[in-house]
DRENKOL-669903 format. One line per 2 residues: number of its first residue (from 1); for each residue x, y, z of C-alpha. Coordinates in nm, 4 decimals. Example, Ala and Ser with C-alpha at 12.3 -4.5 7.8 and 13.67 -1.06 7.14 Angstrom:
BEGIN
1	1.2300 -0.4500 0.7800 | 1.3670 -0.1060 0.7140;
END
This chain:
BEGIN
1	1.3549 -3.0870 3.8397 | 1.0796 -3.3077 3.6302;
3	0.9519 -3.1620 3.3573 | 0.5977 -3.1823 3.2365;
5	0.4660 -3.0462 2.9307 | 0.1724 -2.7668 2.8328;
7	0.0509 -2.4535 2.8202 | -0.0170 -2.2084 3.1085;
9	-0.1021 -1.8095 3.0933 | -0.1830 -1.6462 3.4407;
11	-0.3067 -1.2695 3.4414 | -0.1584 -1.0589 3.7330;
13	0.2218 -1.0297 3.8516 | 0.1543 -1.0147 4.1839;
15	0.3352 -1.2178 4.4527 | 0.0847 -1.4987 4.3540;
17	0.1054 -1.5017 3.9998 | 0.4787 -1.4453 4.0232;
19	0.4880 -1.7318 4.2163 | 0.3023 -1.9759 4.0261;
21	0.5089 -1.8753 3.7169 | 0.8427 -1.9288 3.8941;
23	0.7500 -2.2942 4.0028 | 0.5508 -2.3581 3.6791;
25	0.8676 -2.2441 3.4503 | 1.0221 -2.4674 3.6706;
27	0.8424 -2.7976 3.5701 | 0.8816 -2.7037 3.2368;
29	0.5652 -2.5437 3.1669 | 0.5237 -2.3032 2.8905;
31	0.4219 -2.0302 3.0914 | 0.3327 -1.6690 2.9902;
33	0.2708 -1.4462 3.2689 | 0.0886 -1.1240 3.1530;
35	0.0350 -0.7879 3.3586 | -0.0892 -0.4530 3.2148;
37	0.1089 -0.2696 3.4985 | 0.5011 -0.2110 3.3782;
39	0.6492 -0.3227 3.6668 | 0.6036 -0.6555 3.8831;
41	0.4314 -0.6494 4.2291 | 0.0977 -0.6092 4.1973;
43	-0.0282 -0.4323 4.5274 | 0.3689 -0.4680 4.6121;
45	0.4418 -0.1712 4.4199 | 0.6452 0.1449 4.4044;
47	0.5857 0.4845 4.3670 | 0.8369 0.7806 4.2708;
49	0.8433 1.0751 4.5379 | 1.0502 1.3244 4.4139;
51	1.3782 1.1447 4.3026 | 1.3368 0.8327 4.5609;
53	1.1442 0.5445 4.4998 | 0.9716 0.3368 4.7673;
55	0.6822 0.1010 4.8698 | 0.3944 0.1752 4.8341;
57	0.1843 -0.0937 4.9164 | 0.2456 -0.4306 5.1934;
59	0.5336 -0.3382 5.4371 | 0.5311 -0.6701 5.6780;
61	0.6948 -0.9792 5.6055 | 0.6086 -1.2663 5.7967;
63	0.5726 -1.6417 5.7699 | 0.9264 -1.6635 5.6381;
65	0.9114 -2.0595 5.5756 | 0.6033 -1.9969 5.3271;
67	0.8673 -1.8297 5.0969 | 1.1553 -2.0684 5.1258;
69	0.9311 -2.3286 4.9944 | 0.7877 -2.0844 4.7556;
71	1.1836 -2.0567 4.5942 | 1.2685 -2.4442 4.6954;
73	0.9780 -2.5492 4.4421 | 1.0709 -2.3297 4.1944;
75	1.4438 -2.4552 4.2041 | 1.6219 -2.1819 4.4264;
77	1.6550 -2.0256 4.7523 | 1.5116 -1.6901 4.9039;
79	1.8340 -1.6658 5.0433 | 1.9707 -1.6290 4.6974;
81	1.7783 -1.3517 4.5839 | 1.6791 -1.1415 4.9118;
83	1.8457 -0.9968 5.2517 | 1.6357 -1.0424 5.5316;
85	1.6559 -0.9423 5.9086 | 1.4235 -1.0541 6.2054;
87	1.2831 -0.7466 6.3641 | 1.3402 -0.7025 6.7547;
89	1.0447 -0.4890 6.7678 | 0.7057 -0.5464 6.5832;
91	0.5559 -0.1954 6.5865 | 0.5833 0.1244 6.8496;
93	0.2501 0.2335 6.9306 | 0.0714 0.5444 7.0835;
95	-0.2540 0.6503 7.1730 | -0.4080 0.9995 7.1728;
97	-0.3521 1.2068 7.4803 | -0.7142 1.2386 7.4836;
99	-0.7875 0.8495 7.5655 | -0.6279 0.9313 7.9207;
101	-0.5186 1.3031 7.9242 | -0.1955 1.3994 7.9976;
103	0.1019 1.2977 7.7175 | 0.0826 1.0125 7.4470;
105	0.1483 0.6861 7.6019 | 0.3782 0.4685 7.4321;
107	0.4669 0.1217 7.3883 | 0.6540 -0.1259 7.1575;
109	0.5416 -0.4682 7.1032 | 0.8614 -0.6899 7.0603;
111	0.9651 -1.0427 6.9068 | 1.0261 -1.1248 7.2221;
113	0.7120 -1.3278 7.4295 | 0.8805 -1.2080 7.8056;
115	0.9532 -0.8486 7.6814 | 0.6488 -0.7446 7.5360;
117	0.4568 -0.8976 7.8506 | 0.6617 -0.6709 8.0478;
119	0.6125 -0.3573 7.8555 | 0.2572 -0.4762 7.8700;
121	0.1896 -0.4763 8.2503 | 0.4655 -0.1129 8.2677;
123	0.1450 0.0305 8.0689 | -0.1669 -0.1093 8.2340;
125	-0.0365 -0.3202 8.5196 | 0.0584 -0.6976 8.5562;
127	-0.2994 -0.8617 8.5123 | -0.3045 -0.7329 8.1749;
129	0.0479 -0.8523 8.1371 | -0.0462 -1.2256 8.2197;
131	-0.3863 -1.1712 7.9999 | -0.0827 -1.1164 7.6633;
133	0.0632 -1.4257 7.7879 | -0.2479 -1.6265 7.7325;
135	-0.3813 -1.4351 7.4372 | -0.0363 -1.5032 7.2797;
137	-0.0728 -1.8813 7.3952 | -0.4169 -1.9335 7.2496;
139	-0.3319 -1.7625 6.9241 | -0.0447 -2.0269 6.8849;
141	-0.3096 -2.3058 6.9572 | -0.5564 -2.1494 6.6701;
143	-0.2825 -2.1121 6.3973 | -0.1954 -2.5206 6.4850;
145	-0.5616 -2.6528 6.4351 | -0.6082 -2.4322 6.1317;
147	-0.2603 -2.4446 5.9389 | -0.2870 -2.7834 5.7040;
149	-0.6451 -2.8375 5.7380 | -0.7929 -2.4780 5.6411;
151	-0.5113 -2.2356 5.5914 | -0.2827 -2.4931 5.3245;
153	-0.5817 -2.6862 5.1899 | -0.6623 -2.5437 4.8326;
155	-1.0623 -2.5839 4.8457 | -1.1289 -2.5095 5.2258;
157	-1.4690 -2.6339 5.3907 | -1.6255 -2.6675 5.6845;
159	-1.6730 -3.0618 5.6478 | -1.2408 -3.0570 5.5404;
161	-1.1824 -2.8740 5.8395 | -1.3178 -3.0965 6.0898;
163	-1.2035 -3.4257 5.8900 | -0.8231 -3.2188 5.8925;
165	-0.8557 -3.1724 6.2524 | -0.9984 -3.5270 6.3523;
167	-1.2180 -3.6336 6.6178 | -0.9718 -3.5867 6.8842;
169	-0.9054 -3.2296 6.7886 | -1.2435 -3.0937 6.8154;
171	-1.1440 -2.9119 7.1242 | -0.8913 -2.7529 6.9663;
173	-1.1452 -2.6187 6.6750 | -1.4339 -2.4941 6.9268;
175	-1.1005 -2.3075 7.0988 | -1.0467 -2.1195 6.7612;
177	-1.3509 -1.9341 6.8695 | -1.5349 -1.9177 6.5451;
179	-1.8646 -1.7407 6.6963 | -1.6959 -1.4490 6.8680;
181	-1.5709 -1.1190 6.7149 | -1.2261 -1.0456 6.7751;
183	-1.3486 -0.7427 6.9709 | -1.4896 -0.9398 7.2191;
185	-1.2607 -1.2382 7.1942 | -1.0326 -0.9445 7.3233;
187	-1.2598 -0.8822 7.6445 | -1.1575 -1.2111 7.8017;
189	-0.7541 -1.1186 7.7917 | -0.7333 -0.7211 7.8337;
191	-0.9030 -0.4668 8.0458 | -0.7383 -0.1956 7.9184;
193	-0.8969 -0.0228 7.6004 | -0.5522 0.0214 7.4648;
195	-0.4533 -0.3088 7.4340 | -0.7727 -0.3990 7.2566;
197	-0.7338 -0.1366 6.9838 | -0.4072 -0.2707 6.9612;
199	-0.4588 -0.6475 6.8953 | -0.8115 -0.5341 6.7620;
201	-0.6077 -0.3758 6.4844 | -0.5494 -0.7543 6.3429;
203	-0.8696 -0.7627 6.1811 | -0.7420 -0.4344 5.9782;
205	-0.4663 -0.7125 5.8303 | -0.7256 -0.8541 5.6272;
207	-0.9172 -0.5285 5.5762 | -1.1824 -0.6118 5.8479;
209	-1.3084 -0.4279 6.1590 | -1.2395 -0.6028 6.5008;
211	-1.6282 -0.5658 6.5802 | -1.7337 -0.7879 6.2966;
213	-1.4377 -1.0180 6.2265 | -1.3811 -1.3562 6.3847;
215	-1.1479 -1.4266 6.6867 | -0.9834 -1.6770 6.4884;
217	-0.7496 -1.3659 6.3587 | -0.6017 -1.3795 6.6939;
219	-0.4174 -1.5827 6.5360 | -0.2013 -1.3080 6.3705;
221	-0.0161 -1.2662 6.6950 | 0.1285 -1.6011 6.6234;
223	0.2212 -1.5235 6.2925 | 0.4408 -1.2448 6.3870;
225	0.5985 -1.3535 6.7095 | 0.7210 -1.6247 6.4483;
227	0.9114 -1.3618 6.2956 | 0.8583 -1.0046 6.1200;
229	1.1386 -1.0033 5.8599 | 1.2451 -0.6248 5.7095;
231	1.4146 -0.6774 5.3157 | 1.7002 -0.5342 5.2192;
233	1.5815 -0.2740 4.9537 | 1.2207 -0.2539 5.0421;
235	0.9357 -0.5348 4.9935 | 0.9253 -0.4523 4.6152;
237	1.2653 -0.6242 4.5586 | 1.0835 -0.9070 4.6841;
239	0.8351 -0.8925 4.3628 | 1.1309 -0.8199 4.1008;
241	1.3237 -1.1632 4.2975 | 1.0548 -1.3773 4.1796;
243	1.0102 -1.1989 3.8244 | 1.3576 -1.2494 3.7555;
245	1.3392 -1.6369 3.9079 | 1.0101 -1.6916 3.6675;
247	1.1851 -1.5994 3.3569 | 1.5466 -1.7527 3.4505;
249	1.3273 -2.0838 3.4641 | 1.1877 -2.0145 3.0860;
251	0.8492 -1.8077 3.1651 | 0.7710 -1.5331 2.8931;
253	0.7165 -1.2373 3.1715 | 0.5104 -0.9331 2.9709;
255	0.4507 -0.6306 3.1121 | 0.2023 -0.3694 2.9532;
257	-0.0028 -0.6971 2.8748 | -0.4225 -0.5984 2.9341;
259	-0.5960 -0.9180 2.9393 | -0.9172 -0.8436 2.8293;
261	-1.1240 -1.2142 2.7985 | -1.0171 -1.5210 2.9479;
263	-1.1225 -1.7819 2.6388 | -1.3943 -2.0822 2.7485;
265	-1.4059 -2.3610 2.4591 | -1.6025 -2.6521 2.5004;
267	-1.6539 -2.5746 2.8479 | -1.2955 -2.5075 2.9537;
269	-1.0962 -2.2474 2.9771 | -0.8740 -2.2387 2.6726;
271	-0.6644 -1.8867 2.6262 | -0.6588 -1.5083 2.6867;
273	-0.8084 -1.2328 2.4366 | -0.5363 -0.9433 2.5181;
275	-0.6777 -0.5872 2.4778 | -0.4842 -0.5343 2.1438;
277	-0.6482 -0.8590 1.9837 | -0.3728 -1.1032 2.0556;
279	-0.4994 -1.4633 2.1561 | -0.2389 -1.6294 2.4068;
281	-0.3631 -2.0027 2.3858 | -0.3382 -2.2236 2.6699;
283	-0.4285 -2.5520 2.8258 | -0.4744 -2.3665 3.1724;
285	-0.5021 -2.0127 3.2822 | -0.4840 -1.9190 3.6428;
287	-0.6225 -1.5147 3.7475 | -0.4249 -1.4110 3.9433;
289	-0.6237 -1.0369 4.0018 | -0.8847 -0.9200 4.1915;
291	-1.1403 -1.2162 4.1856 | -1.4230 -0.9878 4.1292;
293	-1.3293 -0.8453 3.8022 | -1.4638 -1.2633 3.6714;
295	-1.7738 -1.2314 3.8846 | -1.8531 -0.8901 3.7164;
297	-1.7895 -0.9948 3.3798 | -1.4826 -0.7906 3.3031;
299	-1.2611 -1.0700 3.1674 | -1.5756 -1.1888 2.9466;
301	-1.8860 -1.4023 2.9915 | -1.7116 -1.7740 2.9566;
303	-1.5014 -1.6645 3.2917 | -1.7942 -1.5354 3.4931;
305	-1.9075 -1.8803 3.6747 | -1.5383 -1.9498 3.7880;
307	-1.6440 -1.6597 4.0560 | -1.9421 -1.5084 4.2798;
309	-1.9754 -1.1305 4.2468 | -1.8556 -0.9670 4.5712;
311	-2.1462 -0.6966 4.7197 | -2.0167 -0.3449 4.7752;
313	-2.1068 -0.3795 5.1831 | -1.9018 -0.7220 5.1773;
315	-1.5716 -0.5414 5.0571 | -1.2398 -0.4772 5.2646;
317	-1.1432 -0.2158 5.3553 | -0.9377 0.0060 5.1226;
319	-0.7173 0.2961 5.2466 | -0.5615 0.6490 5.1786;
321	-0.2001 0.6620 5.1885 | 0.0714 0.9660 5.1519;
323	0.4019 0.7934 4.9711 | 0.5976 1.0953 5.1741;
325	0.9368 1.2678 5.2041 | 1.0084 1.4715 5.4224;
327	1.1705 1.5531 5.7690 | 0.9727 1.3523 6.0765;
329	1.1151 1.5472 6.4254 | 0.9946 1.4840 6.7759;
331	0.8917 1.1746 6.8137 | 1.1361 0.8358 6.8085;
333	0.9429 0.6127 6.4924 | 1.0228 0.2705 6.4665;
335	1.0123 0.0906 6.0728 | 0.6471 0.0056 6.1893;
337	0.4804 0.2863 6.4102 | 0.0829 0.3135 6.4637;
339	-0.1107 0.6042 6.6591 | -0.4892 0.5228 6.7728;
341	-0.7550 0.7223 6.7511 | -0.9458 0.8175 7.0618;
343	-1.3003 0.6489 6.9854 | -1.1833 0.2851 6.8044;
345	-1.5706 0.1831 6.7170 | -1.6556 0.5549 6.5448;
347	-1.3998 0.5026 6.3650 | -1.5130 0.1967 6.1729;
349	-1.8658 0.3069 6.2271 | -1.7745 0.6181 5.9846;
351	-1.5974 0.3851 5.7231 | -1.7966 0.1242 5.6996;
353	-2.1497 0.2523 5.7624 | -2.1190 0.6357 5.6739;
355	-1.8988 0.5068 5.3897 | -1.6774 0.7971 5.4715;
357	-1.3313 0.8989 5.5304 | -1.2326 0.9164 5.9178;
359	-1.2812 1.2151 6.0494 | -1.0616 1.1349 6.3653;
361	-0.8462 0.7983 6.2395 | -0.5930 0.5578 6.3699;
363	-0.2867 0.6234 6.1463 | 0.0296 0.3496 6.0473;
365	0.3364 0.5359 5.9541 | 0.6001 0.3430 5.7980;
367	0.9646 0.4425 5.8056 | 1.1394 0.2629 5.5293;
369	1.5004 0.4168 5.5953 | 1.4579 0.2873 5.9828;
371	1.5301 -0.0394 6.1187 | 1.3493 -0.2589 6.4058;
373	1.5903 -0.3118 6.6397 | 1.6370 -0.2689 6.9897;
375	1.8714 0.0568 6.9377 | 1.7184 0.3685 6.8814;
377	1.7651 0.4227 6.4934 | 1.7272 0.8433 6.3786;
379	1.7620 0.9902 6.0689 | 1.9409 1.2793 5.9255;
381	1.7485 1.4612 5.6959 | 1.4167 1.3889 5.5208;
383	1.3159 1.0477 5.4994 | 1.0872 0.8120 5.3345;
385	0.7614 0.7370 5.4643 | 0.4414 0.5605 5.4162;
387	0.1129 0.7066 5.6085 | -0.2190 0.5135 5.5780;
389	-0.5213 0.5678 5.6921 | -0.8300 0.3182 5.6767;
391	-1.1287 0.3741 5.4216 | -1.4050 0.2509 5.2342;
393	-1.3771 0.1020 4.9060 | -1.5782 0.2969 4.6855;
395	-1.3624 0.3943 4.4656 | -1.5365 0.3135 4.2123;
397	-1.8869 0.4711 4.3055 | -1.7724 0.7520 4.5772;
399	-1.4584 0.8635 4.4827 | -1.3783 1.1170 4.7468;
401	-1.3814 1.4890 4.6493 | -1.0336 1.6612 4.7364;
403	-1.1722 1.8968 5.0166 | -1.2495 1.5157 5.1869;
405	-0.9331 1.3868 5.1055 | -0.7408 1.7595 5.2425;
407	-0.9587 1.6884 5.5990 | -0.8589 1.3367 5.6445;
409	-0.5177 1.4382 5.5852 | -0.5183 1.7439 5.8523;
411	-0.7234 1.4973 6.1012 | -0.4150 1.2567 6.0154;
413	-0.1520 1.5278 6.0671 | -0.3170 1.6685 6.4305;
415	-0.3317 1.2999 6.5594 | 0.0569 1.2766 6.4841;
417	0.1154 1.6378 6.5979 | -0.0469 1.5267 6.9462;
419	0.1496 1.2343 6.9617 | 0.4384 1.4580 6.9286;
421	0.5736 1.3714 6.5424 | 0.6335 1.6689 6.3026;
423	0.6891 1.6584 5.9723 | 0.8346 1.9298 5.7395;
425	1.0231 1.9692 5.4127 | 0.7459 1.7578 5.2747;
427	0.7047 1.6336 4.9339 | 0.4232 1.3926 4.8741;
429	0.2222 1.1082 4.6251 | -0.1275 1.0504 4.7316;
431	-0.3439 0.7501 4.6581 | -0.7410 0.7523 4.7053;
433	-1.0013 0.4535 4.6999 | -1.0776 0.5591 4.3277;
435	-0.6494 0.4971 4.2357 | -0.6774 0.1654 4.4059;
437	-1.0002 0.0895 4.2622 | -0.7938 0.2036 3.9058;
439	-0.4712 -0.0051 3.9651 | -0.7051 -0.2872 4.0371;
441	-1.0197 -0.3839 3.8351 | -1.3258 -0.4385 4.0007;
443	-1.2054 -0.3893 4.3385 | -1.3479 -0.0436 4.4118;
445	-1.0364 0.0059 4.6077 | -1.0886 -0.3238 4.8273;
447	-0.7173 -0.4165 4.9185 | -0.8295 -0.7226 5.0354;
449	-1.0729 -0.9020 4.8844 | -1.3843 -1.0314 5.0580;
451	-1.4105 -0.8424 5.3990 | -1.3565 -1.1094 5.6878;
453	-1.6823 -1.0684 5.8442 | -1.8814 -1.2938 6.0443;
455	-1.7692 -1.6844 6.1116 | -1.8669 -1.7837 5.7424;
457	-1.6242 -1.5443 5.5819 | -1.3094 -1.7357 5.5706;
459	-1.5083 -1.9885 5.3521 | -1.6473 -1.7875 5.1019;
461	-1.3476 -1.6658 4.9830 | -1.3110 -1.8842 4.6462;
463	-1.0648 -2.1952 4.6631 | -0.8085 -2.2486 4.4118;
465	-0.9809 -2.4557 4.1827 | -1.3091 -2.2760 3.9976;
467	-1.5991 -2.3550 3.8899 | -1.4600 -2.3293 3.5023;
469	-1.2488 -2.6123 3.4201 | -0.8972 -2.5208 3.3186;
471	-0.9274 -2.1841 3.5079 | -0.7503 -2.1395 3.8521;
473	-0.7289 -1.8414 4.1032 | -0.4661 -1.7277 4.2922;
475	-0.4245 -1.3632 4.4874 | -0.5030 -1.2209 4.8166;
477	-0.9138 -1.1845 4.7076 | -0.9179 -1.5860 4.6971;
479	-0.7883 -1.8132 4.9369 | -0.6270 -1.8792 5.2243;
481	-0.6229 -1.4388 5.1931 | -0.4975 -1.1560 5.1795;
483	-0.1004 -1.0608 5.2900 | 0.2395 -1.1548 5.1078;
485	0.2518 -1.4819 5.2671 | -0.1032 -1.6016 5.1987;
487	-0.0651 -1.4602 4.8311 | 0.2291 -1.6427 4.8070;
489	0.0284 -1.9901 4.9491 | -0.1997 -1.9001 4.7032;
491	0.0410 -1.9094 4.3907 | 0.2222 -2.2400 4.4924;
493	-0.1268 -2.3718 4.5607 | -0.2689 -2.3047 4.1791;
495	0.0790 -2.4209 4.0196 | 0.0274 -2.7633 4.2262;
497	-0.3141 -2.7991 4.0931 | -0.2851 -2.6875 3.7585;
499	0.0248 -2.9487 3.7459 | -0.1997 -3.2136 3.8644;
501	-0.4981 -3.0947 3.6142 | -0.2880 -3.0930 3.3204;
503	-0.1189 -3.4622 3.4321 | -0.4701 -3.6041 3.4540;
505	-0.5021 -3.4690 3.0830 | -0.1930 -3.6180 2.9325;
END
């Protein structure tokens, strides 16, 4: 590949900054990628439960050709470095026997357009079935108009968007639906208040709540009937691929690393200050954290334009999750499996007005050790598990006292118990708002940046480009958001532009 000369540092080893090293390295940049975690990953991490390891933080794949060209720019192939298999089924779901009285319903949402339409009208009849078909149709139509114009464009605007789209597609950007909430978005395809908890649920993908986000995230139902891919060895082997790619191609990879200023000189930005004194100079440096910790002033004053501050109401939501092992009996779990809670709007209502923990929440259970497929999959023994619950992110203000966190947990426990899952032989990690909001600076637990509220959300999510010359963001807090594919866009994004920066220089 071409190589190009100078000097690049980029602060966070998540799947974005691991993926702007990788490609950078691969130019022939003089990268140094610095992380004061000890492991790569970022949110894509691990966690030790007892003597297994597993993930601990994204569990969904999707938008599989965003990678390949991730590891074709950076001189390889995904192939080379992970296993992947298509999932035949998306998620199981089941509702609370108190919704309708009587036993848990239950249904599986599949990769398969025909099958889950069918499964669709077996629960609530065949109008509802027909209403998937066109919600599924639409959502294919949104992710079209919005792909190269908003979603793949590194400084998104509303003027970009409708020059992207041209005058013969403005039907197709009034159909994205940019003044409706998903919720009601919803109204127009489903009757049945299952099915709009379910594909309400999207707006939790980006840390939203279906009553204030956009019905443009319909558009997620596109995204995974393109494929949800399970890796071999769990998403964190996904992070170490890429760290070991980034330093085959030449990139100095340190771990333990605190940045603790990004350097401005003469107006641009010009090095990192690491927390032991070190100076790492540089002719670029791209953040690849939580883009709040520059808007609050934790990487120093010179870095604080390149980023707005983001309010403690306009946060994502954050979560609380048991890393768990233990024996799960009586109820058949999928790799993905969510259970609703019986009021959907209280629910957010407590988290994001109350500011509290759920007393009655919807609950995602993922079973690493299980596969997706059409056959039913068991295990012998205990197994590993993930089990989040939605929550507000202030961590850093409200950290939750441990009576709150022990009656979320039993809440979380009697909504599985109804729903007929047991679990026993337990052994468990726990992680709070206030151990997100201390894995990631300036966060207060937000896993996703910039809640996607309201139509104008989606744009005031910072570009690529900052307002500090020489300074360049990249992560799920900026854009095109959050998720291990965006992230990923997000890091191939910043390499091209610091490339282009730095060839304007020379």
């Amino acid at each position: 590949m071409g190589g190009q000369e100078g000097r690049v540092v980029i602060i966070g080893a998540g799947v974005a900054g691991l993926a702007a090293a990788a490609i950078l390295s691969a130019r022939g940049m003089e990268v140094t990628l610095l992380d004061r975690a000890p492991a790569p990953g970022g949110k894509m991490r691990e966690v030790a439960v007892g003597t297994t390891r597993q993930d601990a933080g994204p569990t969904v794949l999707t938008l599989r050709p965003v990678l390949e060209e991730l590891f074709q720019a950076a001189g390889s192939r995904l192939s080379d470095h992970v296993t992947l298999t298509r999932a035949d089924i998306l998620a199981r779901h089941a509702w609370d026997p108190g919704l309708g009285g009587g036993d848990a319903a239950q249904m599986d949402l599949f990769a398969d357009v025909d099958r889950s339409a069918e499964a669709i009208s077996a629960l609530a009849g065949p109008a509802e079935g027909r209403g998937y078909r066109r919600f599924v149709a639409d959502a294919a139509r949104m992710f079209r108009t919005l792909d190269k114009p908003f979603i793949r464009s590194p400084q998104p605007s509303m003027a970009g968007l409708m020059a992207g789209v041209g005058p013969f597609g403005l039907g197709d950007l009034w159909a994205i639906k940019p003044f409706e909430t998903l919720w009601g978005a919803l109204g127009g395809y489903f009757q049945d208040p299952r099915l709009r908890q379910l594909f309400g649920r999207y707006a939790t993908y980006c840390g939203s709540s279906p009553f204030q986000a956009p019905a443009t995230l319909m558009l997620v139902a596109h995204v995974e009937q393109a494929g949800v891919w399970l890796v071999e060895g769990g998403m964190h082997r996904l992070a170490q691929a890429l760290s070991t790619l980034a330093q085959r191609n030449g990139a100095t990879v340190r771990y333990g690393a605190e940045a603790r200023e990004i350097l401005v000189r003469r107006g641009r930005a010009a090095g990192v200050l690491l927390a032991d004194g070190e100076v790492v100079e540089a002719d670029a440096v791209i953040h690849a954290g939580d883009v709040a910790a520059l808007g609050d002033g934790l990487l120093g004053p010179g870095a604080r334009p390149a980023a707005p501050t983001v309010p403690r109401q306009a946060r994502s939501l954050s979560a609380l999750t048991w890393s768990v092992v233990a024996r799960a009996d009586g109820f058949p779990l999928k790799r993905h499996t969510v259970f609703f809670s019986r009021d959907y709007r209280a629910e957010f209502d407590t988290i994001l007005e109350r500011r509290s923990l759920p007393a009655a929440p919807t609950v995602y259970v993922c079973a690493h050790d299980r596969g997706a497929g059409l056959e039913e999959d068991t295990v012998n023994g205990p197994e590993r598990l993930l089990v989040l619950v939605n929550a507000p992110a202030d961590g850093d203000t409200n950290p939750f006292p441990p009576d709150s966190v022990r009656a979320c947990g039993e809440a979380t426990a009697g909504l599985l118990a109804r729903c007929g899952l047991e679990l026993s032989e337990q052994e468990e990690v726990t992680t709070t708002p206030a151990d997100f909001a201390r894995l990631f600076p300036a966060s207060g637990g937000a896993l996703y940046g910039r809640a996607s509220h309201g139509w104008q959300a989606s744009f005031q999510r910072p570009g690529i480009p900052s307002r500090v010359p020489g300074l360049f963001l990249a992560g799920g807090s900026v854009h095109p958001g959050p998720g291990v594919p965006m992230a990923a866009l997000s890091g191939h994004m910043a390499a091209s532009q610091v490339l282009a920066a730095l060839e304007k220089v020379q």
